[in-house]
C-alpha positions in Angstrom: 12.7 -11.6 21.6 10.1 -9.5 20.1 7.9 -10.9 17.5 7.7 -9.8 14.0 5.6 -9.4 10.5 6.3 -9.5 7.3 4.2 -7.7 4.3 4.1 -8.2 1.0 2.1 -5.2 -1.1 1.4 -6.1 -4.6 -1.5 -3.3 -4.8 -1.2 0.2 -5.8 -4.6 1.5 -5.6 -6.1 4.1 -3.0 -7.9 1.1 -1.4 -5.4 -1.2 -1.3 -2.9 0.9 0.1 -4.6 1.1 3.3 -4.6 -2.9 4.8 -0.6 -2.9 4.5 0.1 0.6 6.4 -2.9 -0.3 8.8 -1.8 -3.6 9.5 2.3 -2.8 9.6 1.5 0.5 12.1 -0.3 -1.2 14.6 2.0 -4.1 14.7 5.0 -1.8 15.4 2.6 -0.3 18.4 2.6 -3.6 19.4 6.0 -3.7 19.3 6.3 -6.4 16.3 9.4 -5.6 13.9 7.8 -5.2 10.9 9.0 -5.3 7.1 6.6 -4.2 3.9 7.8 -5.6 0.9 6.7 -3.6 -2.2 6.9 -5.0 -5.3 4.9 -4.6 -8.9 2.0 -2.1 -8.3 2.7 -2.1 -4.9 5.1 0.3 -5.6 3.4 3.4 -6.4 3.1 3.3 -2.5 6.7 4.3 -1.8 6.9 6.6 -4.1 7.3 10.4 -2.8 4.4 11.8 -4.7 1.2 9.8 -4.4 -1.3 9.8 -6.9 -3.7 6.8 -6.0 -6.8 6.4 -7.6 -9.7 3.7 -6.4 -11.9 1.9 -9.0 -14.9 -0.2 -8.5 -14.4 -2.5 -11.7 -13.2 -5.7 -10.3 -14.4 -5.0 -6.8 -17.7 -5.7 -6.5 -18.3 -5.5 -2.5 -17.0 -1.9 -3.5 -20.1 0.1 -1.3 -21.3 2.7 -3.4 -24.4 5.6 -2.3 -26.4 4.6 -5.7 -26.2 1.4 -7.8 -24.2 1.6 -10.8 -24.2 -0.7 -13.4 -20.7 -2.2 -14.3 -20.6 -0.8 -17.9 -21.2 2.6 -16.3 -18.4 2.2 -14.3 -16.0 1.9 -17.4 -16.8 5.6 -18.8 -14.5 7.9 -18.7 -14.0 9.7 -15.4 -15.8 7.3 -13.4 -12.4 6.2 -11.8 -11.8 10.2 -11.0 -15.7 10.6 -10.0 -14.6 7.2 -7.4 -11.7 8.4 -5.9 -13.0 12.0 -4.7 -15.8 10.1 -3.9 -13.6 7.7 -1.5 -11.4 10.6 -0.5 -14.4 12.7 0.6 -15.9 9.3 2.8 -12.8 8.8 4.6 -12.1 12.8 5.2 -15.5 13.0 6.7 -15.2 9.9 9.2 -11.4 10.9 10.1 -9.3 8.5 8.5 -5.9 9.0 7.9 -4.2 9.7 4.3 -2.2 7.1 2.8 0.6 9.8 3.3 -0.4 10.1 7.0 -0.6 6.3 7.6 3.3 5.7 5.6 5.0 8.9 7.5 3.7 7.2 11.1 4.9 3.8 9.6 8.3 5.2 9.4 7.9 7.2 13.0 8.0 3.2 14.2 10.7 2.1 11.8 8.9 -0.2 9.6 11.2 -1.2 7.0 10.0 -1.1 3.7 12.0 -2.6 0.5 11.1 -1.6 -2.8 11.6 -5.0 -5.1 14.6 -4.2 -7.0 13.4 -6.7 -10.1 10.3 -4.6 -10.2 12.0 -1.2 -10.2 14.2 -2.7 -12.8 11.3 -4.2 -14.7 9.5 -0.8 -14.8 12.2 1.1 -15.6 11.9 3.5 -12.4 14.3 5.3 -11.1 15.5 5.8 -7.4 14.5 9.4 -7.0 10.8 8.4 -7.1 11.1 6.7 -4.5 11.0 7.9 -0.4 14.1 8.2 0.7 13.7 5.6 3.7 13.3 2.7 1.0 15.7 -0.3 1.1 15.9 -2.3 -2.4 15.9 -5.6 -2.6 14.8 -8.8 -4.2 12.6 -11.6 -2.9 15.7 -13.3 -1.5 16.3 -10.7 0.6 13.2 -10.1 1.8 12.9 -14.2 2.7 15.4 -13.3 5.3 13.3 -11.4 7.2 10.0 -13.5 5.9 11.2 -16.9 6.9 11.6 -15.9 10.7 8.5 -14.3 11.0 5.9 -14.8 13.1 3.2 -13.9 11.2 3.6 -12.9 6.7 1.1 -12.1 4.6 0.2 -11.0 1.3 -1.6 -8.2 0.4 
């Protein structure tokens, strides 16, 4: 019996949509049976098209190559100047794409179930989303989750 993890992403921001892709791909190397549960801003990570941007307001440990003083960081274009900033740091020390990361995540059959309240909630619709997405609400994902070895929430 092989063991398992369950993910629940809540974040839908470039930084944030690295620990649950990170964390659910090397689990399924590890031969865990893994299951991401997307649900609010979580998920603008399943949709096909990502657009994610990274913001240092409200993330203080955020390392940046000058100091910038928090009402700075409110301007416009700051959030734009942050995330080519962050794009360009992880190009140049090899780290996979958010894109990259999810197409290897479904190369070792994570699941991954798009919140079906939320998509409701929001007012999405289906073709947004990657075509590998189950839908589902947080009963359905307890399933999976209350057998788990190891959940967390992200």
């Amino acid at each position: 019996m092989s063991k398992s993890l369950g993910i629940i992403a809540t974040k839908g921001t470039l930084d944030w949509a690295y620990p649950p892709f990170i964390l659910a791909s090397t689990a399924s190397a590890l031969g865990y049976d893994v299951k991401i549960f997307f649900t609010f801003y979580g998920l603008e990570l399943m949709k096909k098209k990502l657009d994610l941007k990274v913001s240092s307001l409200g993330n203080p440990g955020m390392p940046m190559p000058m100091p910038v003083p928090v009402l700075m960081q409110a301007l416009p274009g700051m959030q734009t100047m942050m995330t080519v900033m962050m794009k360009k740091k992880m190009k140049s020390k090899g780290v996979a794409s958010v894109e990259e990361l999810r197409d290897l995540c479904l190369e070792a059959e994570v699941s991954m179930m798009a919140c079906q309240m939320t998509v409701d909630l929001f007012e999405y619709d289906q073709s947004e989303f990657i075509e590998e997405a189950d839908y589902g609400g947080a009963a359905s994902f307890f399933e999976f989750a209350g057998e788990t070895d190891v959940c967390l929430f992200i």
